[in-house]
C-alpha positions as semicolon CSV with decimal commas, in nm:
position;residue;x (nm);y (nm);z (nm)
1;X;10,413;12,029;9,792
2;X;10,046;12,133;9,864
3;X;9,962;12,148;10,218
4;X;9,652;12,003;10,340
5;X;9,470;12,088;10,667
6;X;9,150;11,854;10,653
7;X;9,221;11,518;10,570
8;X;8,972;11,254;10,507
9;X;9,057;10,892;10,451
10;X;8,810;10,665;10,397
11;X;8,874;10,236;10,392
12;X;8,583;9,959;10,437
13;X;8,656;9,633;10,522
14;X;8,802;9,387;10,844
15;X;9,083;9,471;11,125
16;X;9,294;9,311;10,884
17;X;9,209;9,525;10,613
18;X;9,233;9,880;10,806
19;X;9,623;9,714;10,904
20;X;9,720;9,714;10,582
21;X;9,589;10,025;10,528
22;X;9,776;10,212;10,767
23;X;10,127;10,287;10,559
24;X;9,867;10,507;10,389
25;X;9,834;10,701;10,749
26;X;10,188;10,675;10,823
27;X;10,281;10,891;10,494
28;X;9,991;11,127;10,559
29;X;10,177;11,188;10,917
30;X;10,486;11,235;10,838
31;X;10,364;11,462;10,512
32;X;10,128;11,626;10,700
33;X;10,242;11,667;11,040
34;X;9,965;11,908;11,128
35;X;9,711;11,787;10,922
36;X;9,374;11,689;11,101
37;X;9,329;11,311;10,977
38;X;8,996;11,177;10,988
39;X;8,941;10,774;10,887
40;X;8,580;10,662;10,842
41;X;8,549;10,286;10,877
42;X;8,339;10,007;10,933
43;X;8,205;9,994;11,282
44;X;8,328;9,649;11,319
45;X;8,705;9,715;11,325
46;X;8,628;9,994;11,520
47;X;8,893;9,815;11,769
48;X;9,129;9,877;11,521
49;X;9,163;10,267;11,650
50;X;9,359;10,112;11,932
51;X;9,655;10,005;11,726
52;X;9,723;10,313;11,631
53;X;9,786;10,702;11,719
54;X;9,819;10,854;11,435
55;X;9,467;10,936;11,385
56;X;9,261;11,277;11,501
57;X;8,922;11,155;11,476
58;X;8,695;10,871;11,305
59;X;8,342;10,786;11,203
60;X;8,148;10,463;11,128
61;X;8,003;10,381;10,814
62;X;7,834;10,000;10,823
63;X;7,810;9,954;10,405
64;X;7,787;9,538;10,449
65;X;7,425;9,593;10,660
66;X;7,092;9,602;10,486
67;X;7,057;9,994;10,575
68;X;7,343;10,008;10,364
69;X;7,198;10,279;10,140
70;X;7,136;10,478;10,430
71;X;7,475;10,446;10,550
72;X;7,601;10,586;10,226
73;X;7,420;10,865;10,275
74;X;7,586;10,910;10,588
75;X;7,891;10,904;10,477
76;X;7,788;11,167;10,161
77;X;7,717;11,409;10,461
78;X;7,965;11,384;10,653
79;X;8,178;11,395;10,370
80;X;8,036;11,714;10,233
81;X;8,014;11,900;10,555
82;X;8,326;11,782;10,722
83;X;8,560;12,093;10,494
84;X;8,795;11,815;10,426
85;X;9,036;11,953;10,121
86;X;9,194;11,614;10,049
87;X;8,963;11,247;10,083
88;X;9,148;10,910;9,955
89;X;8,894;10,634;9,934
90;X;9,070;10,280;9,868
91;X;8,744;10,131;9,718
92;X;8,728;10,060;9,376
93;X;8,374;10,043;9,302
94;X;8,252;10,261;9,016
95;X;8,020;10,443;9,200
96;X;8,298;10,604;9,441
97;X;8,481;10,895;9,207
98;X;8,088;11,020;9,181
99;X;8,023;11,032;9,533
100;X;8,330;11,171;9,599
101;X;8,326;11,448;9,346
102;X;7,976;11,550;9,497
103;X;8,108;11,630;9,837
104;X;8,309;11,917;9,706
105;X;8,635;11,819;9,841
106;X;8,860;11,997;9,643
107;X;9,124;11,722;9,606
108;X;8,993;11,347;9,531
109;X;9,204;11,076;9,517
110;X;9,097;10,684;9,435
111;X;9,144;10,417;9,206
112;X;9,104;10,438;8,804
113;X;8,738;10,275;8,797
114;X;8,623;10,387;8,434
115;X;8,677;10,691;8,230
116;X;8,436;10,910;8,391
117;X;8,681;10,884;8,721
118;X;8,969;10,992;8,563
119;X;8,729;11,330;8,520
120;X;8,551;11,320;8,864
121;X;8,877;11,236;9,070
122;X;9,166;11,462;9,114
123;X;9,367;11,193;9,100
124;X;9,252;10,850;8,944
125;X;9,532;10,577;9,035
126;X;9,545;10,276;8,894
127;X;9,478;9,970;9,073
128;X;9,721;9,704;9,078
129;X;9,606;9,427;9,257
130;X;9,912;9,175;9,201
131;X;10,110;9,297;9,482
132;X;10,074;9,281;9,846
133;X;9,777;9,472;9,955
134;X;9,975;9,736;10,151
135;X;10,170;9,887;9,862
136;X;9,828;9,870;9,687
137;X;9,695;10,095;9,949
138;X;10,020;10,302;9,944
139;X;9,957;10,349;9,569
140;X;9,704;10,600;9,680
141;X;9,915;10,848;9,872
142;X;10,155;10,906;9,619
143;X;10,020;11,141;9,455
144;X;10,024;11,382;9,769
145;X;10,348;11,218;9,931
146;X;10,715;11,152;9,855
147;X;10,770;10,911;10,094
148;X;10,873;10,554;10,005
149;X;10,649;10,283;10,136
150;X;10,707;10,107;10,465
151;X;10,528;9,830;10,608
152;X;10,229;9,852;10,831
153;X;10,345;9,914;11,231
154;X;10,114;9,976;11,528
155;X;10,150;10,094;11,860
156;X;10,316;9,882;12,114
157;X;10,554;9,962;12,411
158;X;10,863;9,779;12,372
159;X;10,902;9,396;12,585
160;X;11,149;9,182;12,661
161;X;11,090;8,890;12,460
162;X;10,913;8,590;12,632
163;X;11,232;8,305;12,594
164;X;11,180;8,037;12,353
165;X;10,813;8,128;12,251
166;X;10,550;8,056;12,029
167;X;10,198;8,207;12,004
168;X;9,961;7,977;11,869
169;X;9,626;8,165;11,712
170;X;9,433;7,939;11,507
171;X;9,141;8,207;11,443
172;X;8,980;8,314;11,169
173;X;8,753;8,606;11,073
174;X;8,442;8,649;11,195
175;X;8,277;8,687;10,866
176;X;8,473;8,374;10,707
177;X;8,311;8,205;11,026
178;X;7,998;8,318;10,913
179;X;8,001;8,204;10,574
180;X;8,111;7,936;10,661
181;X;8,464;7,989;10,479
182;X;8,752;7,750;10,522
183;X;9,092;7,859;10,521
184;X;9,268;7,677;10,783
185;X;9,384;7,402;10,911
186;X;9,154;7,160;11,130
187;X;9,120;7,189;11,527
188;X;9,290;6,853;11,572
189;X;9,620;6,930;11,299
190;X;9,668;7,227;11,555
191;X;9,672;7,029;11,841
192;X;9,932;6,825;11,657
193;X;10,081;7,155;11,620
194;X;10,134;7,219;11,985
195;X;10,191;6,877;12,073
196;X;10,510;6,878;11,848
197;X;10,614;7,208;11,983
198;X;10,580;7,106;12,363
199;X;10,798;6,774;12,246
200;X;11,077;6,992;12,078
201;X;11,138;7,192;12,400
202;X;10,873;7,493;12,308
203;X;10,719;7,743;12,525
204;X;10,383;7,735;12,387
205;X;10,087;8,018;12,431
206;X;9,725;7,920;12,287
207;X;9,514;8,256;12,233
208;X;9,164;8,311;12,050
209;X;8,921;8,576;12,040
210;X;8,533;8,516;12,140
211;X;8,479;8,368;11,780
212;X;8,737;8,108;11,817
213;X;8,596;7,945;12,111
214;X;8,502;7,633;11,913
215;X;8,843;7,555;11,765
216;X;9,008;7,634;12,097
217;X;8,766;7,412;12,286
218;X;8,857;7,136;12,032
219;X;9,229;7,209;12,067
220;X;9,236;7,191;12,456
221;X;9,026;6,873;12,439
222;X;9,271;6,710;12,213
223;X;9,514;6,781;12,448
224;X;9,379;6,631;12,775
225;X;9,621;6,343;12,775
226;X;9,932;6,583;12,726
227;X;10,203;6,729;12,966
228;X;10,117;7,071;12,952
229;X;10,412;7,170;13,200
230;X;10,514;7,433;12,917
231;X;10,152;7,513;12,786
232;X;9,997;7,837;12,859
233;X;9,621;7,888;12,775
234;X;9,596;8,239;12,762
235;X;9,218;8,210;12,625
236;X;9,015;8,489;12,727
237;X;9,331;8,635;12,876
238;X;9,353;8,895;12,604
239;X;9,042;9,154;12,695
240;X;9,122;9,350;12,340
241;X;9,305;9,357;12,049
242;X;9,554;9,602;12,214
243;X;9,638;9,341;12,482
244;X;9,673;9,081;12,191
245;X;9,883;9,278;11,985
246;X;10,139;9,322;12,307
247;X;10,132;8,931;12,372
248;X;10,256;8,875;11,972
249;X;10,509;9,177;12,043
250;X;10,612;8,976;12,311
251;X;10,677;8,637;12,196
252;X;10,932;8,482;11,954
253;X;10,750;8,364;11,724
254;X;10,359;8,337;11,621
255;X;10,201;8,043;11,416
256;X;9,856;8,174;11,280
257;X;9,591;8,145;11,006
258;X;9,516;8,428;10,715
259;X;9,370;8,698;10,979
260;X;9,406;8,993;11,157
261;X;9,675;8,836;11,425
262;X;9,902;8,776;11,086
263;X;9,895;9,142;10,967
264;X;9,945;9,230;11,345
265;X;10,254;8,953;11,382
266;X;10,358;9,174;11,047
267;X;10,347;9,531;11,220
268;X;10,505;9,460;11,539
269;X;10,785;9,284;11,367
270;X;10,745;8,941;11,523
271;X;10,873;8,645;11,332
272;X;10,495;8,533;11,180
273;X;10,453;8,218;11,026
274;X;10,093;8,166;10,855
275;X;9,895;7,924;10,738
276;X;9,740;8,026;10,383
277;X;9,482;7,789;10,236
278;X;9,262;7,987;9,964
279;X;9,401;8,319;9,981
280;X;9,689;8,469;9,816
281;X;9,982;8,470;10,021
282;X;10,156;8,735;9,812
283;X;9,869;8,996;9,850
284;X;9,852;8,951;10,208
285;X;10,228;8,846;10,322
286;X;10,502;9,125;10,245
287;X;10,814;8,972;10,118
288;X;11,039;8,878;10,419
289;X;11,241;8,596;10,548
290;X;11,052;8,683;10,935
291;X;10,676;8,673;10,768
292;X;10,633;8,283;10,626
293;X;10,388;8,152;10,424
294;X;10,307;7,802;10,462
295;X;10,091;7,619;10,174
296;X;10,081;7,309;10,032
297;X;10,146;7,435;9,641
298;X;9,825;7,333;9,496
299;X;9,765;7,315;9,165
300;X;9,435;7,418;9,215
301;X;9,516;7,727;9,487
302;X;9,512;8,041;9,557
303;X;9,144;8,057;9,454
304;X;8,948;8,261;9,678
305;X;8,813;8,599;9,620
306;X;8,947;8,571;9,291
307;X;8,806;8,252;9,128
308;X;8,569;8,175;9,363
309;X;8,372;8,322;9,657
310;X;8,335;8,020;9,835
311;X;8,547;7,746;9,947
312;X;8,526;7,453;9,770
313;X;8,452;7,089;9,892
314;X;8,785;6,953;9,848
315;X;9,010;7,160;10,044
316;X;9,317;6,989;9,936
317;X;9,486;7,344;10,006
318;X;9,459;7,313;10,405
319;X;9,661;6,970;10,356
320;X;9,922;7,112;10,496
321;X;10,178;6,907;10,709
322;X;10,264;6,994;11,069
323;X;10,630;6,907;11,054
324;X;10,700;7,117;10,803
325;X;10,585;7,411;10,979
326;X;10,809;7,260;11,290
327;X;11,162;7,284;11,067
328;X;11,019;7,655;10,999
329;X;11,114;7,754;11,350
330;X;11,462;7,564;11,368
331;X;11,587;7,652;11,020
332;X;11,639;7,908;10,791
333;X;11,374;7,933;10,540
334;X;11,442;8,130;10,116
335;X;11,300;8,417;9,985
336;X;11,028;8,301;9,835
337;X;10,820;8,279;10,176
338;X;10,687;7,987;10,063
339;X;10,777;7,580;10,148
C-alpha cells in the first residue's frame, strides 16, 4: 500500500460531527503510523481536539460565518502550501473535488458529487447516506486503508464505575438552540425523569453545558419539593468537554438528547440511552443493545434535515413517555434500538 507522509483531513460541522468522524483518524493511525495528520475544522468544535490524540496538528476554517468566502480561501492556501500528498474532505458539496484538485495534492479523496469529480478526485466515493454517519465517514478511508471500521472512541483514563448511576444531560446544540430547533423532550418531562429515577433507588447526576442553563434552571426548579438525598447537580462542575467526557466514562448509564454527550456516551462505551425526536436515530445511533434509541414511532418522524429544516409546530415526535425510558434501565431491550 502507498505510504503517505502529509496527511490532510478536512470535516466541517459540530463536536458531534468531528466524533463521528474520528474512525476516519483511527484508520489513518494505525495505516499510517508515521504519517503527519493534520484536521482542519470549524473553530467551534475546536474543543473537540481534546478527545483525542491521534492528531499532529489542526487549523480553523469558520465556513457557517458571513466571511465565509474568505475562509475558503483560507483553507485553499493552506491547502496548497501545506505539501500534503493525501487530503479526504467528507463534504459533499459540488464545489469541493474543484477546490481540492487546485491545491495540487497529489491524492484527493471525497464523495462522488457529479461527473466532473470522478475526474478532479483521485478517488470519488460514493455517498451513502442511509447508514449511520460513522461508516459514512469511514467510506472515505477505504480507499487508502484495509482496516475494517470500528466505532468512534476518545481518550479517557480508565474509572471505576460510579455504583448505580445515571447521568442526566438534557442539552442540545448550540446552533439547534439558536434556530430555535426542537428535538427534545420538555424541561418539566425531565424532571419527571429524575424524579422517577430518585424513586426507583437511582443515583442521579444532572450536567449541562453554558447553553443549557435554561433547561437546567427549569429542571432544578421543578424539583424544589423533592428529596434530593441521591441527586447530584454537577452543573458547571464540568469546566470542558474533557472533564464531561470522564464523568459519562464514569457512570453507568447516561440518559441524553441527539447531541454531542450521545456520540461521546457512544465512544467511551457507556450504556447511552437517547432521546431522538426529528432526527434519524439510525444515522446517528450505531447498532447496539448499550446505545438506545428512544422515540415515539411517529408516523410523521424522522423528518429533520431530510424533509424539513425546521421543526414543525406539532412535535408529536418528543411525546415520548418517561416510564418507558425507566424499564430501559431495568430490562433488557432488542436489536432494533428502538421501543
Amino acid at each position: 500500500m502507498k505510504q503517505f507522509k502529509n496527511i490532510l483531513l478536512i470535516n466541517f460541522g459540530g463536536i458531534g460531527d468531528e466524533i463521528l468522524f474520528l474512525p476516519v483518524i483511527q484508520s489513518l493511525r494505525k495505516t499510517y503510523p508515521d504519517s503527519k495528520i493534520t484536521l482542519c475544522l470549524e473553530g467551534r468544535s475546536k474543543s473537540f481536539l481534546n478527545l483525542t490524540d491521534l492528531l499532529n496538528d489542526y487549523f480553523c476554517v469558520d465556513i457557517k460565518t458571513k466571511n465565509k468566502y474568505l475562509e475558503m480561501l483560507k483553507l485553499y492556501f493552506k491547502a496548497l502550501t501545506g505539501r500534503y500528498d493525501l487530503v479526504i474532505s467528507s463534504g459533499a458539496n459540488s464545489l469541493i473535488p474543484i477546490l481540492l484538485f487546485f491545491t495540487g495534492i497529489k491524492t484527493r479523496i471525497a464523495y462522488k458529487s457529479s461527473k466532473l469529480s470522478e475526474k478532479l478526485l483521485t478517488y470519488a466515493v460514493p455517498l451513502n447516506k442511509n447508514q449511520y454517519a460513522s461508516k459514512m465517514y469511514f467510506d472515505l478511508v477505504k480507499p487508502v486503508s484495509d482496516l475494517e471500521f470500528e466505532l468512534p472512541c476518545i481518550k479517557t483514563e480508565e474509572y471505576e464505575k460510579l455504583k448505580n448511576s445515571v447521568l442526566i444531560h438534557p442539552g442540545v446544540s448550540k446552533i439547534s438552540i439558536q434556530k430555535q430547533i426542537i428535538k427534545t423532550i420538555t424541561a418539566e418531562k425531565w424532571a419527571e425523569l429524575v424524579k422517577k429515577l430518585l424513586l426507583n433507588g437511582k443515583n442521579v447526576y444532572l450536567a449541562g453545558g453554558p447553553d443549557d442553563e435554561d433547561v437546567i434552571i427549569q429542571i432544578k426548579k421543578e424539583l424544589a419539593e423533592v428529596d434530593l438525598t441521591n441527586f447530584t447537580d454537577m452543573y458547571g462542575k464540568t469546566k470542558n468537554i474533557s472533564e464531561l467526557a470522564q464523568l459519562i466514562k464514569k457512570s453507568e448509564v447516561l440518559i441524553c438528547s441527539d447531541s454531542a454527550p450521545m456520540h461521546i456516551g457512544v465512544a467511551t462505551g457507556t450504556k447511552t440511552i437517547a432521546i431522538f425526536g426529528p432526527t434519524d436515530e439510525k444515522k446517528l445511533l450505531p447498532k447496539s443493545d448499550k446505545f438506545i434509541a428512544v422515540t415515539n414511532n411517529s408516523d410523521c418522524r424522522p423528518c429533520l434535515w431530510e424533509k424539513r429544516q425546521t421543526t414543525c409546530n406539532q412535535l408529536s415526535c418528543i411525546n415520548i413517555k418517561i416510564d418507558d425510558i425507566i424499564k430501559l434501565i431495568y430490562f433488557e431491550v432488542n436489536n432494533e434500538n428502538n421501543i
